[in-house]
N, C-alpha and C positions, 0 to 999 in steps of 0.2 A: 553441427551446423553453426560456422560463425555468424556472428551480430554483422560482422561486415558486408555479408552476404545482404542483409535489409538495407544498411546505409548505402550502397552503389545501387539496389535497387529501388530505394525511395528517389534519389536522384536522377534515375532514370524512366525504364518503361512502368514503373510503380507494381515489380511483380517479379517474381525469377523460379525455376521451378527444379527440382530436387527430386530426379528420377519420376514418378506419377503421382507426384504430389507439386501443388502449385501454390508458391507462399506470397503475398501481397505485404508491400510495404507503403507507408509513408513519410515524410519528413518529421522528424521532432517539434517543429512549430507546427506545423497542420496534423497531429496529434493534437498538441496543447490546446490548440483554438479551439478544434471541435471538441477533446471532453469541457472544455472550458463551457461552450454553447447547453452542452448538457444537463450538466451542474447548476443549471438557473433551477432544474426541479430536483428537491432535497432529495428524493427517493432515487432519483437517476448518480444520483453523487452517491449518495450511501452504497445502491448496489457494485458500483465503477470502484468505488476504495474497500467496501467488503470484500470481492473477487480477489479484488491484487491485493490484498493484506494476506491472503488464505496463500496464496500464487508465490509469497514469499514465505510463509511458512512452509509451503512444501518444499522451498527450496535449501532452506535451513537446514532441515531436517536428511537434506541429501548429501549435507557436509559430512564426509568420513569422521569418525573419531580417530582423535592422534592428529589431524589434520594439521597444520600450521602453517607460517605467513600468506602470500598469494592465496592459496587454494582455501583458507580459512577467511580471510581477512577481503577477498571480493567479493563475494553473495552478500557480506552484511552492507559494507558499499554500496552497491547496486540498488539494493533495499531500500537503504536511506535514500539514493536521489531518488526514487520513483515516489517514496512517499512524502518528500521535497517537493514533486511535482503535485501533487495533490493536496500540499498544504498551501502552494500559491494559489493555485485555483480555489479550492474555500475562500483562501483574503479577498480574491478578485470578487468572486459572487459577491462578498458582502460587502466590500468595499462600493460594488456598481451603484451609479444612480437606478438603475435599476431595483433596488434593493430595497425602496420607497415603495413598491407596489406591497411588500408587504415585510414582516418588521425582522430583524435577524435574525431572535429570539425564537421565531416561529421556524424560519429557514433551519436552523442547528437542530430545535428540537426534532422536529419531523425525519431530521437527517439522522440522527441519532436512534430511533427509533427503530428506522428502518435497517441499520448498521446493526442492534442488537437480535433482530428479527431473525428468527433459525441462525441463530448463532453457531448450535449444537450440531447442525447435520452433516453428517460423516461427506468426506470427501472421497472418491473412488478412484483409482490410477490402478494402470496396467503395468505390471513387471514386464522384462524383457522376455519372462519364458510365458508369455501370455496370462498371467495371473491376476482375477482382479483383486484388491486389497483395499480396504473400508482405512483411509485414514482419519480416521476420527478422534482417534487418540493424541497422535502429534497434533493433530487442531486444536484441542484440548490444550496442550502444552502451550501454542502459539498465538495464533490471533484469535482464538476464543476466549481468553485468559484474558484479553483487555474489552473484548467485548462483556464477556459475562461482567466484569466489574462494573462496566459502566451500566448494566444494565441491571445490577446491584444497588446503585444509587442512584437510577430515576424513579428505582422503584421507591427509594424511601424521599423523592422528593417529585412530588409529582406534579406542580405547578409547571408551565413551560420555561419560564426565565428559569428556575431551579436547574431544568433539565439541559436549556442552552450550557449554562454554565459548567456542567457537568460535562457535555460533549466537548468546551473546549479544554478544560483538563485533561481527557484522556485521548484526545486527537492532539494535544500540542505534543512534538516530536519527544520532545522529552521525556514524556510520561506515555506514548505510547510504544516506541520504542524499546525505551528498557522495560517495557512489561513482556515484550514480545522475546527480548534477549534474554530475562530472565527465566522466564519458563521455559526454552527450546535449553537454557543454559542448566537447568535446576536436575531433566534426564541425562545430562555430559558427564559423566565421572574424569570425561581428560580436561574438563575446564575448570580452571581454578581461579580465585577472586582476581589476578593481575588480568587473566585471561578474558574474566569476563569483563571487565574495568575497560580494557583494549577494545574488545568487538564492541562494546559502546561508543565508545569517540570515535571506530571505523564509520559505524551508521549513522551518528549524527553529523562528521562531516562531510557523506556521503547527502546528507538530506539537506545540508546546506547548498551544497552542489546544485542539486536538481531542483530546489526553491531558487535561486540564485536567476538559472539556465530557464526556466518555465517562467517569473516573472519577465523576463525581457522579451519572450517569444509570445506573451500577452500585451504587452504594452506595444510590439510590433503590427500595425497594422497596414503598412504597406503588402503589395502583391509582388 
């Protein structure tokens, strides 16, 4: 099922259907706005970027080995704008006048908290021959590998400002990122240090992208 399939549908009746299943879509800016609206409460952010952190890890992990250019080098892309979208939204929260109701320090830690929170629990997906299968392990490898760290160092710092500070380390792309490529890279015996050096800079300017593309569609508030 193409992506294209959402974008004529968001455009349109906001919906399109794929034999007895019915897929709903919406525009990119009315996506942003409303996880943006969300995001004012840390817990509702944490869970929205734990999900799609995990949602990319599984998708990593569906990269054939031996894979290369296109078929290697677009999941981490994609990756990175989505988690591009999700680091303007953070700026914005904390950037709002809003943000006065109570202090950032508090916003990040609470958010972090809840980000490290069942970090560990297996994720479940069905094969094609109907099989369920506990991925918990490649979670392990991927976005748990930047959560448990971070959740390594609130534990030895346990004041809030300590702990804000700690979430923006391992949420700035940089350092969540290559934590996330490192471990999915560390089980690849086809990937070697140019290899992994490359799908870094794919996802980081893939996260510029979607930071880039998601700050303008919050700043947009026309209808």
């Amino acid at each position: 099922m193409g992506s294209s399939q959402y974008v004529t549908a968001a455009t349109g009746d906001g919906f399109f259907r794929d034999g007895d299943k019915t897929h709903m879509a919406v525009t990119q800016k009315d996506l942003a706005q409303f996880m943006r609206g969300l995001s004012d409460d840390p817990e509702a952010y944490a869970t929205l970027h734990k999900a799609e952190s995990r949602y990319i890890s599984l998708e990593m992990e569906k990269i054939p080995q031996g894979a290369t250019g296109f078929a290697q080098s677009n999941p981490l892309s994609n990756a990175g704008a989505t988690l591009g979208a999700y680091s303007a939204i953070r700026e914005d929260v904390l950037n709002d006048d809003r943000s006065a109701a109570y202090s950032a320090a508090d916003w990040k830690s609470k958010m972090a908290y809840h980000v490290i929170g069942g970090a560990v629990t297996p994720l479940y997906f069905t094969t094609a021959g109907g099989v369920s299968i506990a991925f918990g392990d490649s979670l392990q490898r991927g976005v748990d590998t930047w959560a448990w760290a971070m959740g390594n160092d609130m534990k030895a710092q346990a004041d809030a400002t300590a702990n804000a500070g700690i979430a923006d380390h391992y949420l700035t792309a940089t350092n969540q990122m290559g934590l996330m490529v490192d471990s999915w890279a560390d089980g690849r015996p086809d990937i070697d240090a140019d290899a992994r050096a490359g799908l870094k800079n794919e996802i980081l300017d893939g996260h510029d992208r979607g930071s880039n593309t998601t700050h303008k569609y919050l700043t947009d508030t026309t209808n």
